[in-house]
CHARMM-style PDB file with segment names, atoms N, HN, CA, C and O in Angstrom:
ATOM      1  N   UNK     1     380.665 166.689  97.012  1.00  0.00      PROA
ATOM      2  CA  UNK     1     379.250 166.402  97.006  1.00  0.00      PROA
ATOM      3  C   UNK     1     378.813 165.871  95.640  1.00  0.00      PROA
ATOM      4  O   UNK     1     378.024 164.946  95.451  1.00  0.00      PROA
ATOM      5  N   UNK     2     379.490 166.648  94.656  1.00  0.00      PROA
ATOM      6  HN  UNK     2     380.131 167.400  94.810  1.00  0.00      PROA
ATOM      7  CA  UNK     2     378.853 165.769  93.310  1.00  0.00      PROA
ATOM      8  C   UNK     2     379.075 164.813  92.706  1.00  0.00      PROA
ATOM      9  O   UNK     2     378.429 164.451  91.723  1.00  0.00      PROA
ATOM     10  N   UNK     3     380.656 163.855  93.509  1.00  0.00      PROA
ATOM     11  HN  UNK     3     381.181 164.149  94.309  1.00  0.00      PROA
ATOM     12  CA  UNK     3     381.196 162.799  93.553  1.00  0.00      PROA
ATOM     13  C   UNK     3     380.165 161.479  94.014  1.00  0.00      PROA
ATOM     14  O   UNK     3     380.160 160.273  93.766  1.00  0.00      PROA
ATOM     15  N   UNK     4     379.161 162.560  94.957  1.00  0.00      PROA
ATOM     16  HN  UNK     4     379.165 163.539  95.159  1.00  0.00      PROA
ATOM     17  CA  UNK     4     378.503 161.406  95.704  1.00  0.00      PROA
ATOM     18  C   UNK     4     376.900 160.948  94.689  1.00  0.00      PROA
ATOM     19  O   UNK     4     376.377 159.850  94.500  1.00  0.00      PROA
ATOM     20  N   UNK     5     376.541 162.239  94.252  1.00  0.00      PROA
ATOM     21  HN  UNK     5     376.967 163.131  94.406  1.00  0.00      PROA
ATOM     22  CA  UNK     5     375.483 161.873  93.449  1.00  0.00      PROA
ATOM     23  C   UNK     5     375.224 160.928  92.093  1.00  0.00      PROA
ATOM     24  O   UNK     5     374.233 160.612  91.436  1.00  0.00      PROA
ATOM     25  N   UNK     6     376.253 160.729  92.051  1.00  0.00      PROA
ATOM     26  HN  UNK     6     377.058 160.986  92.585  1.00  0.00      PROA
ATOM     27  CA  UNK     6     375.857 159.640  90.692  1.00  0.00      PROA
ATOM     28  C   UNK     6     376.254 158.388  91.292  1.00  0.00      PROA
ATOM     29  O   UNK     6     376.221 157.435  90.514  1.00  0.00      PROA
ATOM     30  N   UNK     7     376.627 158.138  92.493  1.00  0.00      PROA
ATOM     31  HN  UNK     7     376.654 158.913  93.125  1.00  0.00      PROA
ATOM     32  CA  UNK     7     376.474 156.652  93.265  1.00  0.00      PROA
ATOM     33  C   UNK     7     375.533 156.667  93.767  1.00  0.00      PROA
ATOM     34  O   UNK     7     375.154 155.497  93.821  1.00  0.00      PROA
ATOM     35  N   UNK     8     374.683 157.438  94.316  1.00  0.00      PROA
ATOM     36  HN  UNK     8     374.990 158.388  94.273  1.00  0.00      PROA
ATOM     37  CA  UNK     8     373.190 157.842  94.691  1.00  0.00      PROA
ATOM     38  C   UNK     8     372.277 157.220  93.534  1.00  0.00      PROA
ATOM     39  O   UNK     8     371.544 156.255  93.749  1.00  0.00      PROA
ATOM     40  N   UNK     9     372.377 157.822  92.342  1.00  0.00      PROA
ATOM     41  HN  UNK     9     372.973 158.606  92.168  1.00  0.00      PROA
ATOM     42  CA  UNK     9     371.614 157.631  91.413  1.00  0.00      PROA
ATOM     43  C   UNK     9     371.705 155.968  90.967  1.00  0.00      PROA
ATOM     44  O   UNK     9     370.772 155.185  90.790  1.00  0.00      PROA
ATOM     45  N   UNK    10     373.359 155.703  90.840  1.00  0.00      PROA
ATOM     46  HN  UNK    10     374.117 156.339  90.984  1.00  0.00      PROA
ATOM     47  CA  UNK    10     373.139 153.888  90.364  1.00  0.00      PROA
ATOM     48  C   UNK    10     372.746 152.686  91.148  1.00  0.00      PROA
ATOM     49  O   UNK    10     372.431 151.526  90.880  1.00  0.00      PROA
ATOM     50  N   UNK    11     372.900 153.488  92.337  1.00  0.00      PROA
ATOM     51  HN  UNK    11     373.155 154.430  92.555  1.00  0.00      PROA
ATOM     52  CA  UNK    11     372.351 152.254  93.398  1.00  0.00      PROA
ATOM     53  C   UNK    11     370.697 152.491  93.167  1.00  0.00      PROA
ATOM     54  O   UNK    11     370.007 151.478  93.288  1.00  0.00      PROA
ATOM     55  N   UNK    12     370.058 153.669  92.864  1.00  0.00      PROA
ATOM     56  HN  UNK    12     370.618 154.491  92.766  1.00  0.00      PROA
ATOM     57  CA  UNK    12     368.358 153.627  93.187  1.00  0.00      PROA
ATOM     58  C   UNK    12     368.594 152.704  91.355  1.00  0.00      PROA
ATOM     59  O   UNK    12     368.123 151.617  91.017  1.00  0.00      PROA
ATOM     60  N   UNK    13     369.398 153.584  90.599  1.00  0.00      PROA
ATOM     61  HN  UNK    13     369.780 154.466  90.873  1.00  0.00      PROA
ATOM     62  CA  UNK    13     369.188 152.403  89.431  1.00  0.00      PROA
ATOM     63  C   UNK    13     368.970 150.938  89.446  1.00  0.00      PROA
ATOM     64  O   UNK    13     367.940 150.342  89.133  1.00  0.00      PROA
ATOM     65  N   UNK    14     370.120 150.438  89.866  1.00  0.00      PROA
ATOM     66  HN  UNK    14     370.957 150.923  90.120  1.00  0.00      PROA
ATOM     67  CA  UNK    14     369.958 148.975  89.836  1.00  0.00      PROA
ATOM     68  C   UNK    14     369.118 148.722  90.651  1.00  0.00      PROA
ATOM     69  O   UNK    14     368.554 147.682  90.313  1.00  0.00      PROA
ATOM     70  N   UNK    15     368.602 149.242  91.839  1.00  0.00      PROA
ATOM     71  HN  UNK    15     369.060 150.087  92.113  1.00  0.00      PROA
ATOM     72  CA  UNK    15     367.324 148.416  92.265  1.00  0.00      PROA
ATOM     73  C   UNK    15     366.424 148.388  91.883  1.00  0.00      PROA
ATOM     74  O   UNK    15     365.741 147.367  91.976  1.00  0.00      PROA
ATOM     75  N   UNK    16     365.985 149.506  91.263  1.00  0.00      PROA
ATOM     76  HN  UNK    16     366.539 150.334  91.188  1.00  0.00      PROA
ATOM     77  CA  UNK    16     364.949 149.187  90.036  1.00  0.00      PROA
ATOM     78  C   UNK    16     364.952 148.809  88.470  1.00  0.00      PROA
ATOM     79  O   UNK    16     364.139 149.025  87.571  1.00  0.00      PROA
ATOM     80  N   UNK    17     366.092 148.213  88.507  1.00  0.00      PROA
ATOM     81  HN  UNK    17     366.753 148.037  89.236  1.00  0.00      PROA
ATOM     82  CA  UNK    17     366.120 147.515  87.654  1.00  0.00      PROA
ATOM     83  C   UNK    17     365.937 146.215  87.825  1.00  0.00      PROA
ATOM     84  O   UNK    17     365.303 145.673  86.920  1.00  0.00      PROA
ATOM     85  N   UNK    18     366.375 145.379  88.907  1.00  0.00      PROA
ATOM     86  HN  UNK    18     366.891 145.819  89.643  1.00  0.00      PROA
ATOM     87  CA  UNK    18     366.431 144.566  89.911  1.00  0.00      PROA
ATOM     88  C   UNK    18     365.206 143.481  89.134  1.00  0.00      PROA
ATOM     89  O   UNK    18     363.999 143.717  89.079  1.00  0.00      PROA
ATOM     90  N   UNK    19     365.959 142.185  88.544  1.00  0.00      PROA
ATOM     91  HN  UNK    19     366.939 141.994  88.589  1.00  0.00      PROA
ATOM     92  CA  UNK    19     364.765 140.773  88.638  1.00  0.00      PROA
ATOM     93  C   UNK    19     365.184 140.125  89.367  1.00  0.00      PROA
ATOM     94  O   UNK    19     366.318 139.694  89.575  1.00  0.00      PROA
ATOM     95  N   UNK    20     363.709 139.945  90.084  1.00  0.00      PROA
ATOM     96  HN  UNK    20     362.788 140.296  89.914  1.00  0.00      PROA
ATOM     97  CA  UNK    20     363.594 138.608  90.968  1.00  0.00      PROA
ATOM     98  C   UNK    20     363.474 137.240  90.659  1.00  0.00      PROA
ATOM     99  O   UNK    20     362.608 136.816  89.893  1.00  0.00      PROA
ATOM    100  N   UNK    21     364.216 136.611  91.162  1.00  0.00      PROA
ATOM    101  HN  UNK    21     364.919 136.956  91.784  1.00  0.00      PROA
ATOM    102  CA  UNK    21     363.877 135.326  90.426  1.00  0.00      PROA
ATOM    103  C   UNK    21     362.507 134.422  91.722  1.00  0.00      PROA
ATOM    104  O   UNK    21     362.158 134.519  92.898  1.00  0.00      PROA
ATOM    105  N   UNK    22     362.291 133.887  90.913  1.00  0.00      PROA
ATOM    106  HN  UNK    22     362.574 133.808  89.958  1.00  0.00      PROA
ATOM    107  CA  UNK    22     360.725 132.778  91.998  1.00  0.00      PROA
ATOM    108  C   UNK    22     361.296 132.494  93.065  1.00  0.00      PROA
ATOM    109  O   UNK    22     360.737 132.737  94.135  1.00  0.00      PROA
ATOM    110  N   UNK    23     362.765 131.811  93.002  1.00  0.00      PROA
ATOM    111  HN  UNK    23     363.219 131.614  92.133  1.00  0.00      PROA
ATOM    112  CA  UNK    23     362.583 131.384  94.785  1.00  0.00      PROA
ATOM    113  C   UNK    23     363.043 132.544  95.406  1.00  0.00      PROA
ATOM    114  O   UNK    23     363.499 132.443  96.545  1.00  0.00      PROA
ATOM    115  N   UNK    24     363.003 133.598  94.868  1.00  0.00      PROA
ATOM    116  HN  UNK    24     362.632 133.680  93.943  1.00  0.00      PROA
ATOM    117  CA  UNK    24     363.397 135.551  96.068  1.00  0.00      PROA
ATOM    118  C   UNK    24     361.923 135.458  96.292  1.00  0.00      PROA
ATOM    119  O   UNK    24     361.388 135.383  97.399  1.00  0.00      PROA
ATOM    120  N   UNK    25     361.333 135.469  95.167  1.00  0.00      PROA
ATOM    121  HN  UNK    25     361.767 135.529  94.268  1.00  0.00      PROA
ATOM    122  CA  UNK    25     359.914 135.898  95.869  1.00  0.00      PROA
ATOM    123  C   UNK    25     358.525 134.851  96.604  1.00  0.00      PROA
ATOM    124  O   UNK    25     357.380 135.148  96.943  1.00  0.00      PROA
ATOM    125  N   UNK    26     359.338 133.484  96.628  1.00  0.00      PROA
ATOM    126  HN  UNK    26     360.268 133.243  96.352  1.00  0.00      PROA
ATOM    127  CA  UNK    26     358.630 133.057  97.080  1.00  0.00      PROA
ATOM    128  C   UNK    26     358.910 132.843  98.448  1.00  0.00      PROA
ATOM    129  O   UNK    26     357.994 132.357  99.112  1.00  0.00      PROA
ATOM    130  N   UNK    27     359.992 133.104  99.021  1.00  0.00      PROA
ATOM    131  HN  UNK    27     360.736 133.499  98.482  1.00  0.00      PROA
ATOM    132  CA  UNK    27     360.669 133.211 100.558  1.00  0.00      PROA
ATOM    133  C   UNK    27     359.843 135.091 100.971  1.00  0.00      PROA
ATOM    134  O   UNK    27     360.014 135.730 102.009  1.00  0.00      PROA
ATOM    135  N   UNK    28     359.200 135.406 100.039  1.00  0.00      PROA
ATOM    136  HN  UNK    28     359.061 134.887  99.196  1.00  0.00      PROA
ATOM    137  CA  UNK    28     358.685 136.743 100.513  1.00  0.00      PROA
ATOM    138  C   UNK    28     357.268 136.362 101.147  1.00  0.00      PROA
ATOM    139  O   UNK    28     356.770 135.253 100.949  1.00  0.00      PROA
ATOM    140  N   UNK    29     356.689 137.283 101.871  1.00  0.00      PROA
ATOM    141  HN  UNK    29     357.093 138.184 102.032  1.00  0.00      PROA
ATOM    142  CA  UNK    29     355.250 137.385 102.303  1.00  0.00      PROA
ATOM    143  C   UNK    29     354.224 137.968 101.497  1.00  0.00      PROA
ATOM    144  O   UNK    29     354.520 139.121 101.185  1.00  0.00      PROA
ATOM    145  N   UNK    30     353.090 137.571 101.036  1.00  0.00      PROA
ATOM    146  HN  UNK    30     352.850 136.635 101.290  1.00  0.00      PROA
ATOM    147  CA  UNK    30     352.663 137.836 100.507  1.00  0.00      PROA
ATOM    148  C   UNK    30     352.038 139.753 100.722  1.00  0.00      PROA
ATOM    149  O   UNK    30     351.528 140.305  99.747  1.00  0.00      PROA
ATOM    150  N   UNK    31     352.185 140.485 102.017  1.00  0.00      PROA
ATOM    151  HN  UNK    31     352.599 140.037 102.809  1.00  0.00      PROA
ATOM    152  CA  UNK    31     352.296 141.517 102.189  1.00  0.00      PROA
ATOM    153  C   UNK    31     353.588 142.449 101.020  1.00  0.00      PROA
ATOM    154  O   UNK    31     353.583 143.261 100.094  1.00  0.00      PROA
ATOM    155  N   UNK    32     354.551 141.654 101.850  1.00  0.00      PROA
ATOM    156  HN  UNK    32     354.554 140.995 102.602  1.00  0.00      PROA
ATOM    157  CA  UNK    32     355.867 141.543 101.058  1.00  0.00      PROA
ATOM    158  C   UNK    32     356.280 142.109  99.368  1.00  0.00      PROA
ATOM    159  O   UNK    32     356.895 143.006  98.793  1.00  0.00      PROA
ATOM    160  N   UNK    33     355.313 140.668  99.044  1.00  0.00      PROA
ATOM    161  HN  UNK    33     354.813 139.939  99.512  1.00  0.00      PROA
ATOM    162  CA  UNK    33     354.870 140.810  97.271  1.00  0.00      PROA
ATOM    163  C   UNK    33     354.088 142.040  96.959  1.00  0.00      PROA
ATOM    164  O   UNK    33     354.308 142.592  95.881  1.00  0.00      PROA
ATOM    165  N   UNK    34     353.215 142.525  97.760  1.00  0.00      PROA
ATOM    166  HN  UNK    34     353.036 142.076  98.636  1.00  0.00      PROA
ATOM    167  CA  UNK    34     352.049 142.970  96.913  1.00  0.00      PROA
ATOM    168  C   UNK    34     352.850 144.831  97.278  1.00  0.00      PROA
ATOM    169  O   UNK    34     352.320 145.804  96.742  1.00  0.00      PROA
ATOM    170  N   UNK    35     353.874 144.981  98.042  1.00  0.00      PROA
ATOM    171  HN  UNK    35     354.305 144.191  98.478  1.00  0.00      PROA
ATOM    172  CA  UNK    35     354.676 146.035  98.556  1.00  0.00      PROA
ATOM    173  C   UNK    35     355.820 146.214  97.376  1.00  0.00      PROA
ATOM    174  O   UNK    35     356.250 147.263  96.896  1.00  0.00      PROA
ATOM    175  N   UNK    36     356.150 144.928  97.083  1.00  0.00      PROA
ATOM    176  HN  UNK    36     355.800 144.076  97.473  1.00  0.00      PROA
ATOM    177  CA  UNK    36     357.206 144.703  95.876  1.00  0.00      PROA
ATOM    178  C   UNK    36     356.215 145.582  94.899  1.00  0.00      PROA
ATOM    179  O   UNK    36     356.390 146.789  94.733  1.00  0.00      PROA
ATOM    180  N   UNK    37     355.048 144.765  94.208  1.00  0.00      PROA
ATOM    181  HN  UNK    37     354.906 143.784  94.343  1.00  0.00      PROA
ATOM    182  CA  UNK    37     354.682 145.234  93.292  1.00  0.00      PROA
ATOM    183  C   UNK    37     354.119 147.044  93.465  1.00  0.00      PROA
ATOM    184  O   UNK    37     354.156 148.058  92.768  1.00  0.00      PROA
ATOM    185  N   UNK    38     353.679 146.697  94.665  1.00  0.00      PROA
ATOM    186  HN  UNK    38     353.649 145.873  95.231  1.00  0.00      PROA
ATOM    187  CA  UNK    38     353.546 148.713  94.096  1.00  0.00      PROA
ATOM    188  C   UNK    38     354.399 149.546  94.099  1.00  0.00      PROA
ATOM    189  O   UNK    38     354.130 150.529  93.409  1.00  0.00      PROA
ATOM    190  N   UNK    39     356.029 149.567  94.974  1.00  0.00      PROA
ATOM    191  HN  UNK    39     356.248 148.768  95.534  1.00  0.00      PROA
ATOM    192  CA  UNK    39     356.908 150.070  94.881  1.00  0.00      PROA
ATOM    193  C   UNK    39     357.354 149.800  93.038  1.00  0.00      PROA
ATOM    194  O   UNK    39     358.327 150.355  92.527  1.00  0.00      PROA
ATOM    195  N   UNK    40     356.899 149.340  92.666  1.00  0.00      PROA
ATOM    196  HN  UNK    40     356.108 148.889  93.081  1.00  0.00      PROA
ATOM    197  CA  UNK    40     357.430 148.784  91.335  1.00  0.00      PROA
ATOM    198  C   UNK    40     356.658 149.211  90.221  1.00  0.00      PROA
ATOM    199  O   UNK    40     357.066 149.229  89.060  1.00  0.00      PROA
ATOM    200  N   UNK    41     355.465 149.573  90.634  1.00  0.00      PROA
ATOM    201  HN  UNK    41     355.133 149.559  91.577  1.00  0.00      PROA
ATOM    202  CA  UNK    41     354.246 150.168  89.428  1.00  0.00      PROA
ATOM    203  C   UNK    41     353.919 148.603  88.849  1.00  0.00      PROA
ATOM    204  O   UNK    41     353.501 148.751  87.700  1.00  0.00      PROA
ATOM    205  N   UNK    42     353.938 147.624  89.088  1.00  0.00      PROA
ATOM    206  HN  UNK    42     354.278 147.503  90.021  1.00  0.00      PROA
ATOM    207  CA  UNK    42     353.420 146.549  88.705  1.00  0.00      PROA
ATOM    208  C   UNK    42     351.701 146.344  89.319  1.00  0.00      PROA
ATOM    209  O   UNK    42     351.368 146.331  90.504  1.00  0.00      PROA
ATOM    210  N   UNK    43     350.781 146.194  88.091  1.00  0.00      PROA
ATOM    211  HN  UNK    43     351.052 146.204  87.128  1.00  0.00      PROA
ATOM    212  CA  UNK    43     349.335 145.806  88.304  1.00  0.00      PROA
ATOM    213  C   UNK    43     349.124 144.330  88.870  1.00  0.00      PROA
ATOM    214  O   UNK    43     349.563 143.434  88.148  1.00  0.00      PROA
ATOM    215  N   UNK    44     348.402 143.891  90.279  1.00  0.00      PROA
ATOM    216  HN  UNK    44     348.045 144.618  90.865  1.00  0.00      PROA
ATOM    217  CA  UNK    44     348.285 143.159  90.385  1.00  0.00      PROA
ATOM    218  C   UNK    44     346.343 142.951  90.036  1.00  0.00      PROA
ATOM    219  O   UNK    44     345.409 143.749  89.953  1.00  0.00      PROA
ATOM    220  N   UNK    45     346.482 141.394  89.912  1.00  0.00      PROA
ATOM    221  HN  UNK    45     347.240 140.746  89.980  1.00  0.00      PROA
ATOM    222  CA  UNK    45     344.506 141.200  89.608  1.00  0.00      PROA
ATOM    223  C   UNK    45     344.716 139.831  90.646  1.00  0.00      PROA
ATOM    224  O   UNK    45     343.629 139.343  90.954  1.00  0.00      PROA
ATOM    225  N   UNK    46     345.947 139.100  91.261  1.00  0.00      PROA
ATOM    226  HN  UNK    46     346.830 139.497  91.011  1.00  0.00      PROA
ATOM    227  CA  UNK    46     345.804 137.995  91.753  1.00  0.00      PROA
ATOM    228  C   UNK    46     345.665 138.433  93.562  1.00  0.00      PROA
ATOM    229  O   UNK    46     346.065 139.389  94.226  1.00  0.00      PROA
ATOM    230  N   UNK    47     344.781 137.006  93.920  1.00  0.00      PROA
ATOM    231  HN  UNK    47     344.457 136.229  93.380  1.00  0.00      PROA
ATOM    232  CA  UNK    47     344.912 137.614  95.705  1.00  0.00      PROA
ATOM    233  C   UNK    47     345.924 136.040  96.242  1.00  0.00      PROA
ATOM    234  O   UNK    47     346.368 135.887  97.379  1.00  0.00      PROA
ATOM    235  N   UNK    48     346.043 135.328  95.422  1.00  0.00      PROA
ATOM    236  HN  UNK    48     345.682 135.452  94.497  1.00  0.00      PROA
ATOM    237  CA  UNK    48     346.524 134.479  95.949  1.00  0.00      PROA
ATOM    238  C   UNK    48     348.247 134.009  95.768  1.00  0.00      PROA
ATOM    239  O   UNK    48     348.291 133.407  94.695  1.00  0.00      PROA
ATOM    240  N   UNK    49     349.252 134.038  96.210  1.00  0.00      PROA
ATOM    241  HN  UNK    49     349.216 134.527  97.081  1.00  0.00      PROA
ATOM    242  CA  UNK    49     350.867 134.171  96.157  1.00  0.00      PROA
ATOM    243  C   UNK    49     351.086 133.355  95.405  1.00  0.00      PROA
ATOM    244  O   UNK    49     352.279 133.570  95.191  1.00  0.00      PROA
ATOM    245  N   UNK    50     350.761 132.343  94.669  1.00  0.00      PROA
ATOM    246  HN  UNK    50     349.792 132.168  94.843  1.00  0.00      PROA
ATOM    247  CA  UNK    50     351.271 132.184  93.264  1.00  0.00      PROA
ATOM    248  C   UNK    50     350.975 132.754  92.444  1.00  0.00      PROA
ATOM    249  O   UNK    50     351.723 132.803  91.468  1.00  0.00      PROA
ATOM    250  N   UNK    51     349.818 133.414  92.451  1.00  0.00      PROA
ATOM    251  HN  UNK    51     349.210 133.374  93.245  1.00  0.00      PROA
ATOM    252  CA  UNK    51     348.769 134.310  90.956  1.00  0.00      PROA
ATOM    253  C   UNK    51     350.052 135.741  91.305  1.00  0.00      PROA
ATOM    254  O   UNK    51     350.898 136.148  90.509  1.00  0.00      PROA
ATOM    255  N   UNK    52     349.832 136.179  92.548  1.00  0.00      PROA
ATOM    256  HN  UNK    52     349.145 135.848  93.195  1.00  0.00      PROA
ATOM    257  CA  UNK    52     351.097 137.342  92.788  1.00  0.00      PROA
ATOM    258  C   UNK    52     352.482 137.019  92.231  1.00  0.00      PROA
ATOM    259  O   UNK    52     352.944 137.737  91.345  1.00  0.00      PROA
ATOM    260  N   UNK    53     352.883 136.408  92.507  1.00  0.00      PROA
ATOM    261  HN  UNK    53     352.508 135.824  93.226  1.00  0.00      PROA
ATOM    262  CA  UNK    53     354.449 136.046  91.839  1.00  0.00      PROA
ATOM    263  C   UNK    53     354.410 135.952  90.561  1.00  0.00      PROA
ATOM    264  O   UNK    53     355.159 136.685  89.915  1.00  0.00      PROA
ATOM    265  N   UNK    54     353.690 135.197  90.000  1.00  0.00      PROA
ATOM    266  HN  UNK    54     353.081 134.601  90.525  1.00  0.00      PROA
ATOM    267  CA  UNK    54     353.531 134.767  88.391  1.00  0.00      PROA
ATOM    268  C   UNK    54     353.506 136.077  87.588  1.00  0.00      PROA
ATOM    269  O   UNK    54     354.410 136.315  86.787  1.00  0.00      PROA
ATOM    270  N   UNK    55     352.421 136.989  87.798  1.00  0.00      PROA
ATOM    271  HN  UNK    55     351.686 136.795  88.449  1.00  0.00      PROA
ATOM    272  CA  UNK    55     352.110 138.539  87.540  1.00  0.00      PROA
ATOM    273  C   UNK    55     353.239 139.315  88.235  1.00  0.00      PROA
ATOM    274  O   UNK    55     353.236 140.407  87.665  1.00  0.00      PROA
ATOM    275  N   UNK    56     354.353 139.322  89.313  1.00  0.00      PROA
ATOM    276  HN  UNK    56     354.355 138.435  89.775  1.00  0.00      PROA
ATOM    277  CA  UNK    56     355.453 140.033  88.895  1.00  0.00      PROA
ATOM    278  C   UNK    56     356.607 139.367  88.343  1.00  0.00      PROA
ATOM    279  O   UNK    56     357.586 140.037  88.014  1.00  0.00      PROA
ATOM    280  N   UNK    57     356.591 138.251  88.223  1.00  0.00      PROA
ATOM    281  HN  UNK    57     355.795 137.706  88.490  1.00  0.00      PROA
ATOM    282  CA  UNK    57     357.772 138.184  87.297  1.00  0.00      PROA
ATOM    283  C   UNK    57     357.364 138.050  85.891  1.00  0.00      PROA
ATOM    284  O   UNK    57     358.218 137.749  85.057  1.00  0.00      PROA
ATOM    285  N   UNK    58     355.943 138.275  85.491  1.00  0.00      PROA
ATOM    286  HN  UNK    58     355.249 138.520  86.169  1.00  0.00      PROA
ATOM    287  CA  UNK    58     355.791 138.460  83.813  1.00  0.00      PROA
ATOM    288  C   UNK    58     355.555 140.053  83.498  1.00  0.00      PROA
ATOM    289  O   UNK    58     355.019 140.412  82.449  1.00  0.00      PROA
ATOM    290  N   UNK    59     355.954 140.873  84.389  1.00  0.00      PROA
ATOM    291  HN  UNK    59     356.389 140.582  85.241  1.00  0.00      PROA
ATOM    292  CA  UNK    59     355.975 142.441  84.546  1.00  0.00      PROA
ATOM    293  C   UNK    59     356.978 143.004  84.672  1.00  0.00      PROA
ATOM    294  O   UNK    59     357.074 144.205  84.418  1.00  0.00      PROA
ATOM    295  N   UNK    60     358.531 141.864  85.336  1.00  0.00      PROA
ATOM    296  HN  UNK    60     358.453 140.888  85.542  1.00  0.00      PROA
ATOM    297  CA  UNK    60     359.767 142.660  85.480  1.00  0.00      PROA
ATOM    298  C   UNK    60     360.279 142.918  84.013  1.00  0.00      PROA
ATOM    299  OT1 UNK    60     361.308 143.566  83.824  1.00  0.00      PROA
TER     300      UNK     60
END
């Protein structure tokens, strides 16, 4: 069992470590994005999917 927990831990690591690059997030939905950013603790102020993208990739 404790073999298994620190592969547990690096996989939640690297996904939150995880940058997106523009064309990942622009094949996303803007639901999508704004799910990205709160799973992520990223502040959004934009309503429109370029103002969204721009504001998470100057936050990753």
């Amino acid at each position: 069992m404790n073999s298994q927990s620190p592969s547990v831990a690096s996989v939640e690591s690297e996904e939150s470590t995880h940058k997106y690059a523009e064309s990942e997030l622009s094949n996303m939905t803007v639901p999508q994005l704004r799910q990205l950013a709160s799973d992520n603790g990223y502040a959004l102020t934009s309503t429109n999917k370029a103002g969204i993208i721009s504001e998470i990739l100057s936050q990753q």
